[in-house]
C-alpha distance (Angstrom), angle and dihedral (degrees) to the residues before:
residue distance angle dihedral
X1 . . .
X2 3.84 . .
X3 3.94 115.6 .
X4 3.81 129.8 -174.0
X5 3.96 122.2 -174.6
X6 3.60 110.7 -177.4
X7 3.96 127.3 -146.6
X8 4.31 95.3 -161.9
X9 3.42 130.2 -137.7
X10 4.01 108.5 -120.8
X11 3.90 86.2 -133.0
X12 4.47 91.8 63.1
X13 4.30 82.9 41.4
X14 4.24 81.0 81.4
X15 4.18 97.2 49.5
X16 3.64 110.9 100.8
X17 4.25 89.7 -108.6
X18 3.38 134.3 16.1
X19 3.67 137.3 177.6
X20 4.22 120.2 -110.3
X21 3.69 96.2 173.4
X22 3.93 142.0 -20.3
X23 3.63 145.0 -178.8
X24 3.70 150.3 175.2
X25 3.95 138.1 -145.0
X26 4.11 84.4 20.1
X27 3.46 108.4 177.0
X28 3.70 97.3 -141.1
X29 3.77 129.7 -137.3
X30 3.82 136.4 -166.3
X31 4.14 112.5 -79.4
X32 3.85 126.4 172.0
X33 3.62 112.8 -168.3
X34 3.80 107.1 -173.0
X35 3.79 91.9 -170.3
X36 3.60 96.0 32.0
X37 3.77 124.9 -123.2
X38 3.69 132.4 -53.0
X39 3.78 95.1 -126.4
X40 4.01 137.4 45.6
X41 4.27 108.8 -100.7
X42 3.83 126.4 -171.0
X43 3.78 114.5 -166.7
X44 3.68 138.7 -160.6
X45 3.18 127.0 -153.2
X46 4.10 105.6 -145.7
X47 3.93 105.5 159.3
X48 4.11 135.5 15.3
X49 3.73 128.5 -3.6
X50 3.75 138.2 -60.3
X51 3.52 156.7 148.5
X52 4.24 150.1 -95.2
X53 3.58 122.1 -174.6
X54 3.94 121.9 -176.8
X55 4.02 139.2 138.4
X56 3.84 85.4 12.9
X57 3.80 93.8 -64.0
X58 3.75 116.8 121.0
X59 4.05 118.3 -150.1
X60 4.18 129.2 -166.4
X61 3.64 105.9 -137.0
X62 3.73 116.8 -149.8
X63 3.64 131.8 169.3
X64 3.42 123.4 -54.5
X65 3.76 92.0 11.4
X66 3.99 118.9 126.7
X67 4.06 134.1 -129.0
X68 4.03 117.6 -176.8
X69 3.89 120.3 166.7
X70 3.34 135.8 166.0
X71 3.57 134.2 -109.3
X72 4.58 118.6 -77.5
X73 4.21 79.8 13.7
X74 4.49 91.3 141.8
X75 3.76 93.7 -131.9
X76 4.20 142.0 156.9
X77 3.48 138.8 -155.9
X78 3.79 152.7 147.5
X79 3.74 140.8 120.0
X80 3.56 134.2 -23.6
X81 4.21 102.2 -102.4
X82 4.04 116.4 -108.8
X83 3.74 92.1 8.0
X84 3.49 110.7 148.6
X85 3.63 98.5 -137.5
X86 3.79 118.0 65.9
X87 3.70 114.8 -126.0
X88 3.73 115.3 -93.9
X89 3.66 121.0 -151.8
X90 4.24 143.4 -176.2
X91 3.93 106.2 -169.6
X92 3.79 132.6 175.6
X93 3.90 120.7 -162.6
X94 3.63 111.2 -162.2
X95 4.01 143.6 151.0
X96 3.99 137.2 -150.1
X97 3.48 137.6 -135.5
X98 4.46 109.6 -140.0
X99 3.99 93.7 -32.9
X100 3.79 131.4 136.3
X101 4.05 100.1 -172.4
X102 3.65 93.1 112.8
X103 3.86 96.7 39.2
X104 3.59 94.9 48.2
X105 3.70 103.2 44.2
X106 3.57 106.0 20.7
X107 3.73 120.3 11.5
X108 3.79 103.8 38.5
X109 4.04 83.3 136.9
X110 3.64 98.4 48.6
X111 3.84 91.4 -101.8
X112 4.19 131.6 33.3
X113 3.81 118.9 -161.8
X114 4.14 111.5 -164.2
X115 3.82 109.0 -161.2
X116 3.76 124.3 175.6
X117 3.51 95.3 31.9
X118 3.31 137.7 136.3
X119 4.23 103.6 -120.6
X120 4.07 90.3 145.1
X121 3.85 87.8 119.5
X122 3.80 95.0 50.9
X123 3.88 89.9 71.6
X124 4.03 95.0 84.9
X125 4.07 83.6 46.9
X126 3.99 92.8 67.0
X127 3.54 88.4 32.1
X128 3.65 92.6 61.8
X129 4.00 89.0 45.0
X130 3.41 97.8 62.4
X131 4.03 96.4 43.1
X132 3.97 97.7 52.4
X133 4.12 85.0 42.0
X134 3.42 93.8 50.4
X135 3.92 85.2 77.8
X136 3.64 115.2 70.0
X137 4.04 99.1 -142.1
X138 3.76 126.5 115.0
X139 4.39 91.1 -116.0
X140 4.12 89.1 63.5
X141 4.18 90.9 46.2
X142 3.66 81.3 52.3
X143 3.77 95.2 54.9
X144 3.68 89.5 32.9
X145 3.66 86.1 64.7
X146 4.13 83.5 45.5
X147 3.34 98.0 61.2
X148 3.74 100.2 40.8
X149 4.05 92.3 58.2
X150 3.80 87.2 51.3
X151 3.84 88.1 56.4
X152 3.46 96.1 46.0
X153 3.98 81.2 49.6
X154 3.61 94.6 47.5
X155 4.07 92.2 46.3
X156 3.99 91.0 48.2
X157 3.32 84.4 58.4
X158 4.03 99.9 52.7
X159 3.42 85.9 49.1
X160 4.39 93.2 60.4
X161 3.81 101.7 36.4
X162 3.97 84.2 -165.4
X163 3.70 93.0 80.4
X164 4.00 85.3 66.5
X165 4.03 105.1 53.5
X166 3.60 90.3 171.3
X167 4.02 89.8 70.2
X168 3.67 102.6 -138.9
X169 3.73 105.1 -162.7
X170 3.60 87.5 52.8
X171 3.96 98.8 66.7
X172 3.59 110.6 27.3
X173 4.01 95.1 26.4
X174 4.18 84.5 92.0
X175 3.63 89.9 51.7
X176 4.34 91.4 49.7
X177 3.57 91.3 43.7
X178 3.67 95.1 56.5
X179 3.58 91.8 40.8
X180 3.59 87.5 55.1
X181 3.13 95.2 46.8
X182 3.94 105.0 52.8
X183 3.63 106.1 23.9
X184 3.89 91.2 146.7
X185 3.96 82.3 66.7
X186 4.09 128.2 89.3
X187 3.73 98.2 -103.0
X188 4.03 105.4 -160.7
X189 4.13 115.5 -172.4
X190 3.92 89.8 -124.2
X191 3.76 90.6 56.0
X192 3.85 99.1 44.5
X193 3.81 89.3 42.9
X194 3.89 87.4 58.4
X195 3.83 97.4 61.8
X196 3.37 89.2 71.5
X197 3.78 98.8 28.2
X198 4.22 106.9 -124.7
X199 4.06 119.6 112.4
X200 3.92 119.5 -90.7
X201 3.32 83.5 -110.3
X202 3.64 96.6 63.7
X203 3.89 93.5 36.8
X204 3.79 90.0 53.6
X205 4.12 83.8 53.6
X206 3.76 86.7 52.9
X207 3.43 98.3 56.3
X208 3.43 98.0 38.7
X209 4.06 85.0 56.3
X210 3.68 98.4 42.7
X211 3.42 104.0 38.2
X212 3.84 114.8 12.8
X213 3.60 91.1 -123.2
X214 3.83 135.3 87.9
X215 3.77 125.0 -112.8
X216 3.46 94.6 -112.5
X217 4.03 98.7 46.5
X218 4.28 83.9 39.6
X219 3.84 78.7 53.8
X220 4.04 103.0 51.7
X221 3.96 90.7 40.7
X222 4.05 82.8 56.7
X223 4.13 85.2 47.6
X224 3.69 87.3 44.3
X225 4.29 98.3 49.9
X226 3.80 80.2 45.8
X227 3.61 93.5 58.6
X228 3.97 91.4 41.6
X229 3.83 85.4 57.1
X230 4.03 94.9 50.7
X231 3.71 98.6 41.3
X232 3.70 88.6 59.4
X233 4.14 102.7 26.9
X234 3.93 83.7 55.8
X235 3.76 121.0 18.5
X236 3.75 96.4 177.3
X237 3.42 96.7 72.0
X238 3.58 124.9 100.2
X239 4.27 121.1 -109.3
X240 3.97 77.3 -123.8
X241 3.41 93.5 63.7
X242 3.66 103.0 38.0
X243 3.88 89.1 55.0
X244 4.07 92.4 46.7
X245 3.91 81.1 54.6
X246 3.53 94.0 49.2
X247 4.11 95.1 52.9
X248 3.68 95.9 -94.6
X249 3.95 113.6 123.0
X250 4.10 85.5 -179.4
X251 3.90 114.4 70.9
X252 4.34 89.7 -163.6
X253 3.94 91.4 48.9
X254 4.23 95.9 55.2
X255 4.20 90.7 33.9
X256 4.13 80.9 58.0
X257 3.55 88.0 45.6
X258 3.51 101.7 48.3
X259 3.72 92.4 43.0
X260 4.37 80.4 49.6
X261 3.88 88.5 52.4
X262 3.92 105.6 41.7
X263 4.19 100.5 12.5
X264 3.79 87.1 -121.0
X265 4.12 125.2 95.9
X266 4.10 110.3 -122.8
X267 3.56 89.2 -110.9
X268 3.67 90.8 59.5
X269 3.37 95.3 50.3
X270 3.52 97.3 54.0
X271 3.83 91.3 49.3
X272 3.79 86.0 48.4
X273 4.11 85.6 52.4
X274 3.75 97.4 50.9
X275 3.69 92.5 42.9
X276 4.11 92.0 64.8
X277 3.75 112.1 89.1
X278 3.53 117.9 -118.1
């Protein structure tokens, strides 16, 4: 888990958003907020299965499915009981100075929940959050407040498909569901292109333009989530095994990966895991 709590420079108090807090790979518990919460949140849903209650409307939240509310919204939410996977979570905290954005476009209601959607290529957005917060100086507010209006950019434009003629989950959503799917498998490009019948080069492109990311590094983040979810859904099981599971044959090559992806080896992490009270 990666945490940032930010003390603010008055000067970045007067931008249209800034950034309170953020985190990623939260492990998520249950909160009720009767009078809401002083700040606005948006939440991603990255690993196991959860909830969102709010105006008397109860929502399942699954990975890669959003929440955002606005501040004194009365609201509830936290895992799923006795599922075996904890509930993984990349949040934001933020406030605005005199701007609509979020009111007009996403949180007419007070609150917006996005399910179905595909939010994959958000990930390196929080990511970035919490790395240029994690240094208190008035430069990484700045981008802080940066990278939050490109989420709120990128999440206005889930939410009206139209702004994306090309359709993305329409092409390349046969390629992520097999990669889902089989991660314990050796993925080439030339195979994955041919599900959907374009050249690697071209399905490289498409990824690149949908999702900032290439195939193959969309691919090991999937393999590394996975491993997230097994490390914690069954502790007794070896780092050996979870990588095997995961589509790595060498146990060094995925710990240096893991460690690559979340800046923590997977035997940390489950150490970290056990050591949170339950």
């Amino acid at each position: 888990m990666s945490f940032s709590n930010v003390i603010l420079d008055s000067q970045i108090t007067h931008f249209p958003f800034y950034v309170t807090r953020c985190a990623t790979d939260f492990i998520g518990n249950n909160i009720t907020r009767e009078k809401g919460f002083d700040e606005y949140q948006i939440m991603q849903c990255i690993g196991g299965k959860g909830f969102f209650e709010c105006n008397s409307k109860y929502y399942n939240i699954e990975p890669f499915d959003l929440v955002i509310f606005n501040p004194h919204i009365p609201h509830q939410y936290g895992p799923i009981p006795d599922h075996p996977t904890p509930w993984l979570l990349n949040w934001i905290c933020f406030l605005k100075n005199g701007n609509d954005l979020l009111e007009k476009h996403l949180t007419s209601e007070g609150y917006l929940v996005l399910k179905s959607v595909s939010s994959y290529h958000l990930i390196p957005i929080f990511e970035q959050a919490v790395i240029a917060l994690s240094q208190d100086s008035t430069y990484n507010q700045l981008q802080g407040s940066h990278i939050l209006y490109r989420l709120i950019l990128e999440i206005i434009a889930l939410k009206w498909p139209a702004i994306h003629p090309d359709s993305r989950p329409q092409l390349l959503n046969p390629v992520i569901n097999y990669m889902t799917t089989h991660l314990d498998e050796d993925l080439s490009i030339d195979f994955l292109a041919s599900l959907i019948n374009v050249s690697p080069s071209y399905l490289c492109r498409q990824f690149k333009k949908d999702y900032q990311i290439s195939p193959i590094k969309y691919l090991i983040k999937l393999r590394m989530f996975k491993a997230q979810e097994l490390i914690t859904a069954y502790p007794h099981m070896t780092i050996k095994e979870i990588s095997y599971l995961c589509g790595y044959k060498d146990s060094s090559y995925f710990c240096a990966e893991f460690k690559r992806c979340f800046r923590i080896t997977p035997t940390q992490y489950k150490e970290e895991f056990l050591s949170q009270p339950y």
